[in-house]
VEXRO-433931 format. One record per residue: residue in one letter; x, y, z of N, C-alpha, C in turn. Coordinates in steps of 0.001 Angstrom, whole numbers, padded with zeros to 6 digits, always signed. Example, Ala and Ser with C-alpha at 12.3 -4.5 7.8 and 13.67 -1.06 7.14 Angstrom:
<atoms>
A+013190-005690+007800+012300-004500+007800+013200-003300+007800/S+012850-002250+007080+013670-001060+007140+012900+000030+007870/
</atoms>
This chain:
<atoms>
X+055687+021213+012074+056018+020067+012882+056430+020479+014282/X+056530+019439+014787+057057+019436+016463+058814+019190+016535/X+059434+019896+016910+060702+019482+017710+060873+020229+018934/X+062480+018977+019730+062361+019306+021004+063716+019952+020876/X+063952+020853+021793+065513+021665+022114+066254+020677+023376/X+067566+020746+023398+068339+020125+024571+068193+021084+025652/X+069348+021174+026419+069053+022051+027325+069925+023284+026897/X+070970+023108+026301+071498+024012+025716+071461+024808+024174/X+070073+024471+024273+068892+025240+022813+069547+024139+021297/X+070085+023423+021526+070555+022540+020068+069251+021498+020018/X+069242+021201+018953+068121+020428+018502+068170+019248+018784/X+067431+018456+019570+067596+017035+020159+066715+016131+018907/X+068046+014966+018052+067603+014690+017231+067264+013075+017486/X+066928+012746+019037+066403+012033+019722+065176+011423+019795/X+064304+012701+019120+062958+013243+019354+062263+013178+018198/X+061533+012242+017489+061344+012326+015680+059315+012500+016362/X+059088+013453+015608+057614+013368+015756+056774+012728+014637/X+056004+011755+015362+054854+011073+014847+054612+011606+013927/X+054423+010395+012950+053609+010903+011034+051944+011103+011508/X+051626+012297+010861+050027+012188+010991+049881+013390+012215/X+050824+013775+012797+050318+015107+014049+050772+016307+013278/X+049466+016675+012559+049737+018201+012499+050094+018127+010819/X+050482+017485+009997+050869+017158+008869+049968+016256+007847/X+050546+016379+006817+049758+015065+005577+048577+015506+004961/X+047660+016878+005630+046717+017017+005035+046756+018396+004705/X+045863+018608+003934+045648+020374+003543+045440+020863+004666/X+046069+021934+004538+046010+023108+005677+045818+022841+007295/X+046356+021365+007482+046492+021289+009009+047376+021832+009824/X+046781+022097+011262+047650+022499+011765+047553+022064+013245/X+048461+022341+014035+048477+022396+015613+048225+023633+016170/X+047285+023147+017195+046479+024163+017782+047120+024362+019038/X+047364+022967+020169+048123+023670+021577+048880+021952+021628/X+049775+022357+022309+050802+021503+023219+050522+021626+024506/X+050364+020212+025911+050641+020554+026719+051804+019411+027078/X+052574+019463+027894+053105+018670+028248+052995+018009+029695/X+052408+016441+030104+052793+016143+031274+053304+016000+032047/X+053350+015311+033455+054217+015493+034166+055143+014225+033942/X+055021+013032+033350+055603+012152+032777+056553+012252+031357/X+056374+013302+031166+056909+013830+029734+056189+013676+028384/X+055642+012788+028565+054459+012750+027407+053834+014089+026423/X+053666+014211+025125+053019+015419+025135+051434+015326+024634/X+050194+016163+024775+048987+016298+024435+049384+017144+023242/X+048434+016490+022467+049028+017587+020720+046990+017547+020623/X+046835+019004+020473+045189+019367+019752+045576+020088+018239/X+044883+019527+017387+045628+019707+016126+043772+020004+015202/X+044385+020845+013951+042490+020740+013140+043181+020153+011994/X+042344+019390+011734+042871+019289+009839+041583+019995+009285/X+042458+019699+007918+040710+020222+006856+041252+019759+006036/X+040675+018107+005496+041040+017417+004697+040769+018147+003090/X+040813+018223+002034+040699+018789+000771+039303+018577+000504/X+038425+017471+001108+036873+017860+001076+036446+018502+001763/X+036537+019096+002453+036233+020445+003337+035719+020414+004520/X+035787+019412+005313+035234+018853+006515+036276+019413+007504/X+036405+019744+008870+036906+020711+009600+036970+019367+010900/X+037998+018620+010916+038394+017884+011665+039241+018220+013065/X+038789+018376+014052+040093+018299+015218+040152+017249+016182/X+041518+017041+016749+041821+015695+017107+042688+016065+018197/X+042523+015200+019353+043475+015151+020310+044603+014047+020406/X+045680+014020+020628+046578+012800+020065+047388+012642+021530/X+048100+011767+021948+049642+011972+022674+050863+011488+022021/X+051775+012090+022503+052733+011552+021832+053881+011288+023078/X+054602+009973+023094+055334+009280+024066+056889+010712+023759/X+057509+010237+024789+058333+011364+025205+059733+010976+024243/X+059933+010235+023417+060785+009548+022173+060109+010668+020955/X+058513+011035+020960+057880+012010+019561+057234+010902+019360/X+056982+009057+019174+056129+008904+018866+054817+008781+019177/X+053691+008150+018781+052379+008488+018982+052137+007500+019645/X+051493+007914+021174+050953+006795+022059+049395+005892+021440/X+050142+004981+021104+048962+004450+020787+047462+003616+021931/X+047942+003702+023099+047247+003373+024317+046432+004572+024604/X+046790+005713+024150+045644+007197+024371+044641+006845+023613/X+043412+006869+023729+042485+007286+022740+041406+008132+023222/X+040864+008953+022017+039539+009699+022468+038621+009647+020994/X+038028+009713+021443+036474+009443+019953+037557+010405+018836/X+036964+009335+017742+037332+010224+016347+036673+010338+015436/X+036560+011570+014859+037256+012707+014943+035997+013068+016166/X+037066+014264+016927+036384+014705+017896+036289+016175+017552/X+035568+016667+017238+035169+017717+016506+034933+019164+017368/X+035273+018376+018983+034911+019596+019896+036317+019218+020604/X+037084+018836+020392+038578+018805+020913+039494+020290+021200/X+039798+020254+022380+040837+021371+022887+040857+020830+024507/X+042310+021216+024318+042878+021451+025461+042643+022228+026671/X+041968+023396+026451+042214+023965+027429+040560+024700+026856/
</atoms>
């Protein structure tokens, strides 16, 4: 999962990350974080659901951890990365 630190490294429990980034399926994971200049974050994540299909997805997530639902990009986007 995702969490955020304060400024003085304690865990800001402010910050709950979105169900579904990076979690819930077999062997998913997160691939990169970037963060904007609005605070927002870009999450590139792969799943591989238990039928064996090799899913990756680009998501945002609002600067609270949850999931912007006003972002979208084709799904599944299978050629997704950040960078």
């Amino acid at each position: 999962g995702i969490f955020r630190l304060t400024e003085t490294g304690a865990h800001d429990t402010s910050f709950v990350m979105a169900a579904g980034i990076g979690e819930g399926v077999a062997n998913g994971s997160i691939t990169t974080l970037a963060r904007q200049a609005d605070g927002r974050i870009l999450v590139s994540s792969v799943d591989n659901p238990s039928f064996g299909s090799i899913i990756r997805r680009i998501r945002r997530m609002n600067t609270n951890g949850s999931l912007d639902s006003t972002f979208s990009t084709a799904t599944p986007n299978n050629n997704a990365s950040l960078f």
